[in-house]
N, C-alpha and C positions, 0 to 999 in steps of 0.2 A: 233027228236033225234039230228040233225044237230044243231039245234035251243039252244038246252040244251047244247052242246059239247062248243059253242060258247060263251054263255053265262057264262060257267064255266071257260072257258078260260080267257073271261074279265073279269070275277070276281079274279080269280090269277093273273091279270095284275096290276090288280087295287089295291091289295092286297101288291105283290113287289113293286107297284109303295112306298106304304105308309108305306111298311118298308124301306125302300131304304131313303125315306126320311127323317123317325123315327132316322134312324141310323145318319145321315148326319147331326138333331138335337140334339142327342143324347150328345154329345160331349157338346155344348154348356148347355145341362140340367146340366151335370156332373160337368159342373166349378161351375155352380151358387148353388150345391149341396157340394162343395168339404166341409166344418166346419163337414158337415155327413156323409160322408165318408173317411174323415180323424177320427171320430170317431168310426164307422165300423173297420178303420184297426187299431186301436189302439186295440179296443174289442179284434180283429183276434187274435193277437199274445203278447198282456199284455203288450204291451209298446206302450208309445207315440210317435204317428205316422205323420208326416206334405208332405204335397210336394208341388211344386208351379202353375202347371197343368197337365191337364188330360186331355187322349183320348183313344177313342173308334174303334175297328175295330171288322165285323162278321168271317173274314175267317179262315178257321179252327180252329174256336170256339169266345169264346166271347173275345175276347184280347183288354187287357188295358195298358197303358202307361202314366208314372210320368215322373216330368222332378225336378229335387234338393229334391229328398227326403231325409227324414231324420228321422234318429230311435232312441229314447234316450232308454242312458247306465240302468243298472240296479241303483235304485235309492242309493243304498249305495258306488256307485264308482261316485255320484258325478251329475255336471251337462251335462255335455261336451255330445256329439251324440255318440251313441255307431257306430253308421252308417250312412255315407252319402253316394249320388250315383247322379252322374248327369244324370242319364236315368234309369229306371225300368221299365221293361216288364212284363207280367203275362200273359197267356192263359189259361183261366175257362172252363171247359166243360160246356155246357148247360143245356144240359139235368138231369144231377144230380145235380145243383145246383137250377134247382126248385122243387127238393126231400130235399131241405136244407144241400144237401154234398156239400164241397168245392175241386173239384176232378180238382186240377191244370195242367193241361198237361206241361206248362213250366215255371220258372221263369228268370228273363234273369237281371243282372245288370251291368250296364256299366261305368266303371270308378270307382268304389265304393272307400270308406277309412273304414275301419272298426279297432274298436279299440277292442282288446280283455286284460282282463284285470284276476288278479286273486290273490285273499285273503286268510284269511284261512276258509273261507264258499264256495271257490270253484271261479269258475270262471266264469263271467257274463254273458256266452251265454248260460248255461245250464239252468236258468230262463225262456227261449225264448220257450224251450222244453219242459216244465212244465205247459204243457197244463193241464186243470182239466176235467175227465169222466164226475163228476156229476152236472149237468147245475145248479142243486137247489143251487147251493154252495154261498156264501155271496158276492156280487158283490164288487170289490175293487177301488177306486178311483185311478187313474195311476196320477203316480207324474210329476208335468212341471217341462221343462224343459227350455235353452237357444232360443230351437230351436221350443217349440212345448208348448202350454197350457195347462192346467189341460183337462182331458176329465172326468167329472165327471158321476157316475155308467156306467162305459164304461166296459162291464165282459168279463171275459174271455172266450173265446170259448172251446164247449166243444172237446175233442179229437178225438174222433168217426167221426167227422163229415170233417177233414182237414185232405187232401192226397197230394200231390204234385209229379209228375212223374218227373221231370228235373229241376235242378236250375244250370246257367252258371253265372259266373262273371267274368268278360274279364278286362283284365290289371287294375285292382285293386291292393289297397295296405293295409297291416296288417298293425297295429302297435300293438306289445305283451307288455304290465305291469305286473310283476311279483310282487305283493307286497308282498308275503312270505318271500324275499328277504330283507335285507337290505345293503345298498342302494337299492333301487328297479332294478330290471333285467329289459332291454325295448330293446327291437328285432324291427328292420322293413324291413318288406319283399317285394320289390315291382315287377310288372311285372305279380303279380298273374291272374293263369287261372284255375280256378276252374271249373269241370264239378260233377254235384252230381244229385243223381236218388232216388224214393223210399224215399221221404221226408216225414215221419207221426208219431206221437207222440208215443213213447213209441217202435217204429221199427225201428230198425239199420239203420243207415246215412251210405250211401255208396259213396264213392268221388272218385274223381283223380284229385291231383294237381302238375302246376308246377307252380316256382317261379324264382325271382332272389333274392337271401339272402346274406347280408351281404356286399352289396354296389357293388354286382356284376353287369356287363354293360349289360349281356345276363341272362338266365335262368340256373339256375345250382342245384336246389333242384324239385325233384318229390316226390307225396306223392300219396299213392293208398292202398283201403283198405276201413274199417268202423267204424265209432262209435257207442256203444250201449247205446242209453241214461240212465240214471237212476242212483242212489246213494251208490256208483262214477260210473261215467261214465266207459265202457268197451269200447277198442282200442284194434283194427286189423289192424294194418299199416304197409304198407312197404313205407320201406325211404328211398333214393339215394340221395344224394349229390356227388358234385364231387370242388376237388381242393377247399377249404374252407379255405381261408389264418386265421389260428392260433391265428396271433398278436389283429385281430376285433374280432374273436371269443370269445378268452382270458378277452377282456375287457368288455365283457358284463355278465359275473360272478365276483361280489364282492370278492368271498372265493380267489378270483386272485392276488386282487390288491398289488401290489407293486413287480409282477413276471412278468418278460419283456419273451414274448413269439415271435415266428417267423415259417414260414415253411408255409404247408399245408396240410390239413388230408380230405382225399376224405370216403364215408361210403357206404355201402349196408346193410343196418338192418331190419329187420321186430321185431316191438312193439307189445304186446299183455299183455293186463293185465286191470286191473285198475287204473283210474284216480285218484292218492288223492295227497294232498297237501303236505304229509308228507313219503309217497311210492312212489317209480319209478316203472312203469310195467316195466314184463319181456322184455330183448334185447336179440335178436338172429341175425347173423348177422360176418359183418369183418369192421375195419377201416382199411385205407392206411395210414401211416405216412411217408411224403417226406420230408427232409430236415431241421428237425422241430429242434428248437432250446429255450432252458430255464434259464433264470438267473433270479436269485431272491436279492432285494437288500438286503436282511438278511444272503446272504450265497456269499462269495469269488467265490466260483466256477461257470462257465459258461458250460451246455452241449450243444453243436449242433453238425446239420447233422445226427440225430436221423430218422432210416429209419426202416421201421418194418412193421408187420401185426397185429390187435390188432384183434383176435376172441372175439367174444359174444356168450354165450353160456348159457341157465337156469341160467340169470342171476350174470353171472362172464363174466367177460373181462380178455385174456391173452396173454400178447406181448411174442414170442417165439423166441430167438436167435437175438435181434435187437443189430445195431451196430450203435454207434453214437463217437463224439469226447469233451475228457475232456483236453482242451490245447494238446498238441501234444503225448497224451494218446488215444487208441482207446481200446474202453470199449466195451463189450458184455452183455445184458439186458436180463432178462426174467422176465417180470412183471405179476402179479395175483391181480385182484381187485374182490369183492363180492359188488354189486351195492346194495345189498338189505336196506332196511330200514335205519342203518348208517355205510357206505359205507368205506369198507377199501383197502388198497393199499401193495403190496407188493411187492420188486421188489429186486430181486439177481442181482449183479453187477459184473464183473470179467474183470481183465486187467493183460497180463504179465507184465508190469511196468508201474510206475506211480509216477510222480512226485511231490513234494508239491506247486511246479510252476504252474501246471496243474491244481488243485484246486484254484489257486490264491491267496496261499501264500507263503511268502515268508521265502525262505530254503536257507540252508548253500550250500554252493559246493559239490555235491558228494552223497548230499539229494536222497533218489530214495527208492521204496517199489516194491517188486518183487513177483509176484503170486499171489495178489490179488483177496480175495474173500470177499462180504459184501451181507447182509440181511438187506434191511429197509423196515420198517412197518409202517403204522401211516394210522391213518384216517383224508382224507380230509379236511371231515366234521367239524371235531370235534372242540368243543371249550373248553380248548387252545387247538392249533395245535401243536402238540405231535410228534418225531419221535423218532421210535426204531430202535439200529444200533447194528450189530452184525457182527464182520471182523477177517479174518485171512490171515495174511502177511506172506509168507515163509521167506524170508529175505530182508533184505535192510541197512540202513546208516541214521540215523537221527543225525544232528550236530555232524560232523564227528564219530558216533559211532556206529558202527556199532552191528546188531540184526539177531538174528532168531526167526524163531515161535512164530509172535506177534500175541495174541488173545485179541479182544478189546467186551465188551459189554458194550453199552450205552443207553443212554435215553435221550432227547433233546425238550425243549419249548422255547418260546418265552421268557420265564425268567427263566429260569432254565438246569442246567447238570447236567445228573447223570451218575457216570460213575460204574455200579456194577461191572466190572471185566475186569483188565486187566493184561496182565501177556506175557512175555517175556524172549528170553533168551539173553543175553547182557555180556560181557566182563569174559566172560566164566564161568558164572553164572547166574542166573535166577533174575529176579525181578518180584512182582506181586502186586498188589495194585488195591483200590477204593476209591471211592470218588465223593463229589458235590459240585454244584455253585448253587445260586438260586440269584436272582436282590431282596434286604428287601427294598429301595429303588431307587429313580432315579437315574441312573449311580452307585448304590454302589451292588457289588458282596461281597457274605456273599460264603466259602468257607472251605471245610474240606475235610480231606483226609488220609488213612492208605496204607502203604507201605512197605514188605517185601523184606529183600533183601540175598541170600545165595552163597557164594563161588566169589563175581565179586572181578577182580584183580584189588587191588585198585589203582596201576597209571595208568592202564588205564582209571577208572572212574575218577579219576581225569584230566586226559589229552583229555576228552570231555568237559570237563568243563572249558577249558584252563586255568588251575590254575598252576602255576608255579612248585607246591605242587607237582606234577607229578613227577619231578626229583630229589625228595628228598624221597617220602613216598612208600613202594608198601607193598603188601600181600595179603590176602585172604578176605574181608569182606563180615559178616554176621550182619543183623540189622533189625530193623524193629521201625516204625516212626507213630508217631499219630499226627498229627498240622492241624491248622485251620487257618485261614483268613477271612479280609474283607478290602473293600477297592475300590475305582473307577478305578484305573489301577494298572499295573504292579509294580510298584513301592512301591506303597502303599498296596498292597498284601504283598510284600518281609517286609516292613518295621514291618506289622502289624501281621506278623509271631507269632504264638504262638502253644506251645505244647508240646511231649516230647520223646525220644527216647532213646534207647537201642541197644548195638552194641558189636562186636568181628571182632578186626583183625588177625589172623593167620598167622605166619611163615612172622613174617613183617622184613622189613631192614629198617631203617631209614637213610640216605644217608647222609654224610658230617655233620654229627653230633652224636658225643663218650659221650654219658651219663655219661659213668663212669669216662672218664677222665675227664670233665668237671666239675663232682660232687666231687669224692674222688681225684682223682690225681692234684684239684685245692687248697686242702686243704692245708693252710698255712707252708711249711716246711716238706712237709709228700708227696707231690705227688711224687719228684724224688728220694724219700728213698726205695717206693716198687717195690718189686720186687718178680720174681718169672716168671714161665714159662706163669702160665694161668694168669697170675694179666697182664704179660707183654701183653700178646696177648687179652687181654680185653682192656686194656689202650691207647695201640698204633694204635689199628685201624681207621681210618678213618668211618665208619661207626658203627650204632648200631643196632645188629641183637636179634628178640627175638620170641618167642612163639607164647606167645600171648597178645593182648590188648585191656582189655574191659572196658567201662561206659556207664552209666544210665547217660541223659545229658537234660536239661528241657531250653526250647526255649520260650523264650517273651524279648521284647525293643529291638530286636536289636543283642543278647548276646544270646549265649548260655553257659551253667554252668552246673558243674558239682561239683560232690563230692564224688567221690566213682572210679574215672580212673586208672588202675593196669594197668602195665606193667611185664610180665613176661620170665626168660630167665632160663635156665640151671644154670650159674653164680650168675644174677645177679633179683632183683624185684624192683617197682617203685609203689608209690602210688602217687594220685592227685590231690587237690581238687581248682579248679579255671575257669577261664571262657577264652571265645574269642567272637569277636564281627564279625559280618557279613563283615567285613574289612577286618579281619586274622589278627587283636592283639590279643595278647597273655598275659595272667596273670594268676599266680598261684604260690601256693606250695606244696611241698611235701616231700618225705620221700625216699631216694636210701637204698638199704638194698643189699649187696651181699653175696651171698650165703654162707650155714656154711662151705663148703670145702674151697672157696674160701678165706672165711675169718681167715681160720685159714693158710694158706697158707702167708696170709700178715701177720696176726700179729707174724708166726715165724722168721720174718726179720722184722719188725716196731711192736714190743710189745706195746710201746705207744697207740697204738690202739685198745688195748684190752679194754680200758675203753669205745669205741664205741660197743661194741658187745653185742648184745642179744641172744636170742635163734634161732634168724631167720638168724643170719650173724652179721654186720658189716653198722651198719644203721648209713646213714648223711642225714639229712634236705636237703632243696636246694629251688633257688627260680627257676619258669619261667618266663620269657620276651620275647620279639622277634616278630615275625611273623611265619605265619603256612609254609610259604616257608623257613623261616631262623628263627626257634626255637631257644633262647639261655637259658639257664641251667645252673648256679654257687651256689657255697655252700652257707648255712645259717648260718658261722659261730658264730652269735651270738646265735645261738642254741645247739653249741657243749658240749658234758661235762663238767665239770668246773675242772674233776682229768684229762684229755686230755688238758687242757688251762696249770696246774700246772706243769707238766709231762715237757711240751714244753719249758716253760721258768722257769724250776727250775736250770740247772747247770748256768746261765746265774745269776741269783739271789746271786745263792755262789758266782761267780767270786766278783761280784757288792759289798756285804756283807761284805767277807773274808779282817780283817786287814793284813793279812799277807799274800802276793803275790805269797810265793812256794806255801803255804795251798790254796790259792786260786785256782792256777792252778791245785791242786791235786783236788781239789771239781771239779773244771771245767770240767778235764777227767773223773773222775767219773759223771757228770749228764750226758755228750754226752753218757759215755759209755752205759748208762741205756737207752736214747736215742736210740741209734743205736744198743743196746743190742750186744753190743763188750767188 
């Protein structure tokens, strides 16, 4: 027995001896084998596989090691390595890999560069996981690459048979390609540490990672959680980031470009949904926002110091109470966003004043909006980029004019305004009005717009407008305005004015200008004969007071025209057909008519005048000239009567005629007397 004990012992000696040395060989078999085992791991995992050596170790299991491996991309993203790694580690259990399971106790890579990349068939690592069940299946030719050769009928392994219990990657680095994107999205994250368990085709990826993102010097993103392979992928993730500077962030989404961003926004989110190219999974979750700030080169205004909490929630995000700074305005925020499919944005704004300085335009003295409220809308996404505005201003002062209760709704693109509704109370009457801009070409604005307007005192709207006009004209107007435009700027908007309008001024005075004296009391030999109480007190005034004053008045070149202008008073009425030019000349004619009392009142002291009267009064022609600050008004006497021409120079004729000078003089006192009706 001793004998047999002995014997079996040198046989186990002899046994270790010649695996001990097996293994010691092993290594050296394995290089002169590696063209077949670089095809082996190609078969494994469907992509072409190379590394530069290999080695062997028995303890705790069969453990292998690569040194510059490398893994080509999915053949539609190209040549370039989807993977490279300056160390690869693997530990095989033994014993069920000579039952042909591949039951991996660890995977380990060290250094790695891994490019993830993603179209609209999805993104290239989900290939990797499309392992096939059924072995019969038609073996595929793996495409070369830079890094690696064709491995011709190299199959793919079936999925049943590859398990993996651990895969670590230590201080590795992403780089993400977004080509759904254009310009393409490209992230790179370095510093990563990946730890992942439970690696097997068709069963949840379970991970924990941390990272540094975004040029960070330390680690500052954790990711933990799992993916569900399969079409689309399903994601259980929880994400932390912290301090995430905005301005890098910013520049690696296109939908960005040309909006200068700043701050920092720290996250706690948990992901859960579906992976697809055209859906975001559900966010649940908070962001931080510190100090963040936004200016866009398309828009005046600049916000910073934006400071908030954004909730995530069944897919909405909602900023609650945030305060941030618009020029030396401080705003209050509550934003609503719906992340689902395509993604909108909504955000109420409120400040108790606010300037047009604040926005980054530039206002008159005295410029200021007071109780501010706004609604905007608009999808991120969307192409064009569209925003809806909808505000109400309690009061304020726009070029010195001051408002209450301005209600604005609008609509806003990249070429285009539309303003559907805005309305106002102003100079102690109302205006309301809409209208659009839209770009028909480069630099040219195509424009139109309707305007009501009821009760505003017209020197004061004149005296926002600093027209002179102010201290000659006032009363009540009531109008409304249809015109259009087009034109590259201001200027040539005003120039290229057209359209047409309708109007009433009520209970007006016209200052430092007597219609009536100017018209009737200029007429040749006749103004200083009338008389009477109300002729006297219509003539003598310094100003002209009336009712009312309406025209229909149509706008193109420059000129506004008219044909149909009344002036209406107690005494006295005005007709007038003529134009003025965007200058404030003046031209026209018309027709003075005073009233039947009135007119009978003159011609019972200037009977001559009787041959001016119809049934409406005591009608004289008249031309206009002037300017709209300094109107002048005189008779058309070439349009008088011809028995009022006769009347005037008949005793004048007898004198002339008369051979005989008593007779003459008796003619002479007889035409004055008819004259003067004495």
């Amino acid at each position: 027995m001793r004998r047999w004990l002995l014997a079996g012992a040198g046989l186990l000696l002899i046994a270790a001896g010649v695996f001990v040395y097996a293994v010691t060989r092993l290594d050296q078999y394995l290089n002169a084998q590696r063209p077949q085992l670089q095809a082996a791991a190609s078969a494994l995992i469907g992509r072409v596989v190379t590394f530069d050596t290999i080695g062997v170790s028995v303890r705790s299991g069969i453990s292998a090691s690569v040194t510059n491996l490398a893994v080509a991309d999915d053949a539609r993203f190209g040549d370039a390595p989807f993977l490279t790694a300056a160390r690869a580690e693997a530990v095989l259990e033994l014993f069920p890999a000579l039952r042909g399971e591949y039951r991996i106790r660890r995977v380990v890579l060290r250094q790695p560069n891994v490019t993830l990349q993603r179209d609209a068939q999805g993104w290239n690592a989900w290939s990797l996981m499309a392992l096939d069940d059924d072995v019969a299946t038609a073996p595929a030719t793996l495409q070369p690459s830079e890094t690696a050769p064709a491995v011709a009928g190299a199959t793919r392994l079936p999925a049943s048979v590859l398990w993996i219990a651990a895969a670590n990657i230590e201080g590795g680095t992403v780089r993400l390609i977004d080509h759904t994107q254009q310009p393409p999205l490209q992230l790179e994250i370095d510093q990563l540490h990946l730890r992942a368990h439970d690696l097997a085709v068709g069963r949840p990826v379970a991970f924990d990672v941390s990272a540094a993102l975004l040029q960070s010097q330390t680690p500052n993103l954790t990711l933990r959680g799992h993916v569900e392979p399969g079409t689309p992928p399903i994601a259980d993730v929880d994400i932390n980031w912290r301090a995430l500077d905005v301005a890098t962030l910013a520049s690696l989404l296109p939908w960005l470009a040309g909006t200068s961003l700043g701050g920092t926004v720290s996250g706690d989110l948990h992901v859960h949904g579906a992976l697809t190219p055209t859906t975001p999974p559900l966010v649940d979750g908070t962001l931080q926002l510190a100090a963040v700030s936004a200016a866009d080169a398309r828009l005046p205004a600049r916000l910073e110091n934006l400071t908030g909490s954004v909730r995530c929630s069944a897919g909405n995000a909602e900023l609650s109470d945030a305060t941030a700074q618009l020029g030396a305005a401080t705003v209050t925020l509550n934003c609503r966003s719906e992340l689902q499919d395509d993604p909108t944005l909504r955000c109420d704004v409120s400040t108790p004043l606010l300037a047009p300085t604040d926005l980054g335009i530039a206002g008159g003295a005295g410029d200021v909006a007071h109780d501010l409220a706004a609604t905007i809308e608009t999808r991120p996404l969307a192409t064009p980029f569209v925003v809806h505005v909808t505000a109400q201003i309690g009061s304020g002062q726009i070029d010195g004019a001051v408002f209450r209760q301005l209600a604005l709704d609008a609509t806003g693109g990249p070429d285009s305004l539309s303003v559907e509704r805005i309305s106002l109370q102003a100079f102690e009457g109302t205006i309301a009005g809409d209208g659009a801009c839209r770009v028909v070409k480069a630099a040219t604005a195509s424009c139109s717009g309707h305007v009501t307007a009821a009760g505003l005192q017209m020197a004061a709207l004149l005296a926002s407008q600093h027209s002179p006009a102010a201290q000659s004209l006032s009363g009540r107007l009531s109008a409304e305005a249809r015109v259009s435009s087009s034109g590259e700027n201001g200027d040539a908007l005003r120039d290229n004015l057209r359209g047409s309008a309708q109007g009433a001024l009520d209970d007006g005075i016209l200052r430092h200008v007597n219609l009536a004296q100017q018209i009737v009391g200029a007429l040749p030999g006749i103004g200083g004969l009338i008389d009477g109480p109300r002729a006297k007190a219509l003539l003598n005034s310094s100003e002209t007071h009336f009712d009312s004053a309406t025209a229909t008045v149509q706008i193109a070149a420059r000129h506004v025209t008219t044909d149909d202008a009344q002036i209406r008073s107690s005494d006295f009425s005005a007709r007038l057909r003529g134009s003025g030019t965007f200058d404030g000349q003046l031209a026209g004619k018309g027709s003075f008519t005073l009233s039947p009392e009135l007119a009978r009142e003159v011609i019972q002291r200037v009977p001559i005048l009787d041959s001016l009267k119809t049934d409406n009064g005591i009608t004289v022609p008249f031309f206009l000239s002037g300017t709209l600050e300094a109107p002048r008004v005189r008779p058309d006497t070439g349009g008088l009567p011809k028995a009022l021409a006769r009347d005037l120079t008949g005793g004048i004729d007898a004198l002339l005629q008369s051979p005989d000078a008593a007779r003459a003089g008796k003619d002479l006192k007889h035409g004055l007397g008819r004259l003067l009706s004495r």
